[in-house]
Structure formats: C-alpha cells, structure tokens
N, C-alpha and C positions, 0 to 999 in steps of 0.2 A: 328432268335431266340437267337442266340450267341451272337449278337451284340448288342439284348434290354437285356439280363442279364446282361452283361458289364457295361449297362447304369444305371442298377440299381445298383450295386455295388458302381457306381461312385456318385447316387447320393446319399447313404448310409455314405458311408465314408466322403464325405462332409458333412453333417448331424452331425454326431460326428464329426469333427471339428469345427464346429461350435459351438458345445456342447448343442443341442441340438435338435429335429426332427425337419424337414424343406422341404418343394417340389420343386425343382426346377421348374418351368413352361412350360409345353408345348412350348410357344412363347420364345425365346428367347427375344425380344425386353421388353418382362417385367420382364426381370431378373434386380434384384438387391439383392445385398451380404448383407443376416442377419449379417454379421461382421460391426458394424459400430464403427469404431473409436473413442476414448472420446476425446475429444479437451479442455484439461486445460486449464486457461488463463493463459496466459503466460507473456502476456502484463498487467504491473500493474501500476497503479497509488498508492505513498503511501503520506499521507498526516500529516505532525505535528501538536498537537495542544498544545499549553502552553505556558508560559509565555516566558519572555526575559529571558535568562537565565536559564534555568529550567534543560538543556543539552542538549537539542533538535540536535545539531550542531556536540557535539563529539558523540551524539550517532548514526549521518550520518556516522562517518567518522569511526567505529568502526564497523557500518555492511553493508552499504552498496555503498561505494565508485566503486567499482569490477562488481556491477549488478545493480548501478540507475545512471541518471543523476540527477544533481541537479538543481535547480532551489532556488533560494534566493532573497528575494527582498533587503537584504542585499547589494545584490552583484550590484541593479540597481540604486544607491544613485544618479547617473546623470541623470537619466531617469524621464523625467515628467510627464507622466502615469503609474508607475508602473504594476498597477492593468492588464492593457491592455496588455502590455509586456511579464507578466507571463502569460496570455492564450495565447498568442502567442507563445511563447517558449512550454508550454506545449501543445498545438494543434500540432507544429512542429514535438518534440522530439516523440509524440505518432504516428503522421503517419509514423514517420519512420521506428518505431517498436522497440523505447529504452524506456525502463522501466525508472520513474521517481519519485524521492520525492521531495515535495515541504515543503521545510523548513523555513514557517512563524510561527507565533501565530494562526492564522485563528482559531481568538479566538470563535465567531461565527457559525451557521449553514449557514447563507446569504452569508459570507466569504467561507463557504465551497462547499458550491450548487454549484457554478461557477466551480469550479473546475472537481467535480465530475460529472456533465452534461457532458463536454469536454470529460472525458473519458467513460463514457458511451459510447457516440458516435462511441470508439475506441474498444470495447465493452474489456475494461479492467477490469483487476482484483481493487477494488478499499479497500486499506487499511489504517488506520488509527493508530495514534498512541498517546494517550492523556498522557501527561509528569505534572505527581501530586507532586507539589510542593507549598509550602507556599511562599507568597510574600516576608515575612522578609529574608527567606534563599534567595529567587532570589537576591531579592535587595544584601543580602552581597557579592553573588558571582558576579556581576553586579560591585560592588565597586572594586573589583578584576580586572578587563578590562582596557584595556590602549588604549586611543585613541577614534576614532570613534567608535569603538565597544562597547563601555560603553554608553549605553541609559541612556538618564535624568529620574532619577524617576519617576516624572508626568508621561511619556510614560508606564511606567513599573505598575503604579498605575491605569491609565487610561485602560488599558488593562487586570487588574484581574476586572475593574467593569465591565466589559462586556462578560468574560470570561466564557463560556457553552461549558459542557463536549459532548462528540461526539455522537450519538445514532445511531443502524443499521437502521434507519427510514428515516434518511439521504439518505443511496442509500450504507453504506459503506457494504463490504461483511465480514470487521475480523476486531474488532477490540482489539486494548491492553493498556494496562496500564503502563506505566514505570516511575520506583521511584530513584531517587537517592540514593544510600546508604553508600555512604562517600569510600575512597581509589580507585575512581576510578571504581567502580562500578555499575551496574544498577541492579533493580528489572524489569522483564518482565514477566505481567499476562495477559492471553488471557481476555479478560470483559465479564460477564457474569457468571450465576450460575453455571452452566454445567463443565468451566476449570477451575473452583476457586484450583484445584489442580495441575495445570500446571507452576505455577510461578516457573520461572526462573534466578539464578542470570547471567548476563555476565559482564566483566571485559577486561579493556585495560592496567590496569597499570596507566593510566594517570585522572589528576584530574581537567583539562584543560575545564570547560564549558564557 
C-alpha cells in the first residue's frame, strides 16, 4: 500500500510539471512525455528581391554576413548555367545545415518558386526581403559603380519591366520591405497590415550600394 501511494505522489508531481493533469499508463510501453519540445526553424532560406542597385548587397553585408551564407550569381560570371549552380550551391549549403541568402533580383515569382521548393525540401524557415526603389535612383547609383559591377542600363530597365513584389502565396513565411533613406541607412517594415508599426531604421555608416 506504501508503495502505490509513493506511485501516486510521483505521478502527481509529474502532472504539475508538466502543467497540467495527465495519467501515466498502466503499460509502460505506451508511455510518452506530454512535454513535447517546439522545434523553431532554425534553418532559413532568405531571398532578395529588387532591382540592381537598390542595396540589396550592403544590406547582406550589414546583417548578415555572421549567420548566412551567400550565394550570388554575381559571383558566378564564368559559369554557364548560372541558374543550375545556384540550386546547386543552395541544395548543398542547406543539407549541411547553413543558413543562406540568395542575393539576386529574382525579380519574378517563377524566379523564386525554384528557390523556395529547395528549401521546403529542407523544411526551412523561408524569408524574403523586397528592396523599394525607383529605377532613376538605381540607375544613378548604378552610374556610381566602377568596373564589372556597373550593369548596362537595358539590364537595369529590362528588369523593373518584369519586376513583381513578393507575396506570402509564394510559400514565403515573413516577409519585409526595405527602403533606402540616404547616409547610409535603411528602412526595415515587416509587410502587411498587422506590422505597419514595426518599421525600423538600421544603419552602417556607409553609403556604398
């Protein structure tokens, strides 16, 4: 009799830690802990969308150099698939379990399905970041670039006609808005009714897009 009161004590005060009433089961074998773990994702996919020029590039290097890999099709001017390369590089970097943003235009939703499929797969966290700028301001900052980094026009023109804001119908789970606001600074507003009071400015000092 000492030994079922014992039992019941124990399974009381388990009970309240759990925070709530609960029976342990006769069977041990069909025991399982109402404690169940939340599992963030952890693993994200973050995706750019905006023009050439728009600051897509310092606003990598300003938040997330430290916690994303990058990916650029910038970076692959030798490469004769691009397109193939960067799901390659991003299937890679996800099974290994590094967080990545992909800083193109992926002016497009067709541009961005590819992406966002991959990381479903990896069942990532999948975020977005749409950079609102006018073409005449890209272009002047654009004229500012020395070298191969300075896109022809046409490229820069060809790409606001085609240019479609991002929507959570996509597959994205957050997405935000960031504006340029001169000295080096950005606007950052979560999209959407609900955080229209959330806008944020952040700043690096530098004016470098």
């Amino acid at each position: 009799m000492r030994s079922l009161g014992l039992l019941s004590l124990i399974r009381r005060d388990f009970a309240l830690i759990c925070g709530k009433f609960w029976t342990m089961p006769e069977n041990a074998s069909d025991f399982s802990s109402p404690l169940k773990p939340s599992s963030p994702k952890s693993l994200e996919l973050i995706i750019f969308v905006g023009l050439q020029a728009s600051g897509k590039s310092t606003f990598y290097r300003m938040h997330f150099t430290e916690s994303h890999e990058l990916i650029s099709k910038d970076l692959m001017r030798n490469n004769k698939n691009r397109e193939r390369r960067q799901q390659q590089l991003l299937t890679e970097m996800l099974e290994a379990g590094r967080s990545v943003v992909v800083d193109n235009t992926n002016p497009t939703a067709a541009d961005r399905v590819r992406l966002i499929a991959i990381a479903q797969r990896f069942d990532a966290r999948i975020t977005g970041y749409w950079f609102e700028s006018e073409v005449r301001a890209c272009r002047d900052r654009n004229l500012q670039r020395k070298g191969k980094a300075r896109v022809p026009d046409v490229g820069l023109y060809a790409t606001a006609k085609k240019l479609v804001q991002p929507t959570a119908t996509e597959g994205f789970h957050q997405l935000y808005g960031v504006r340029i606001i001169g000295d080096g600074k950005f606007e950052v507003q979560p999209k959407g009714e609900e955080n229209k009071s959330e806008a944020r400015e952040v700043s690096d000092g530098s004016e470098s897009f």
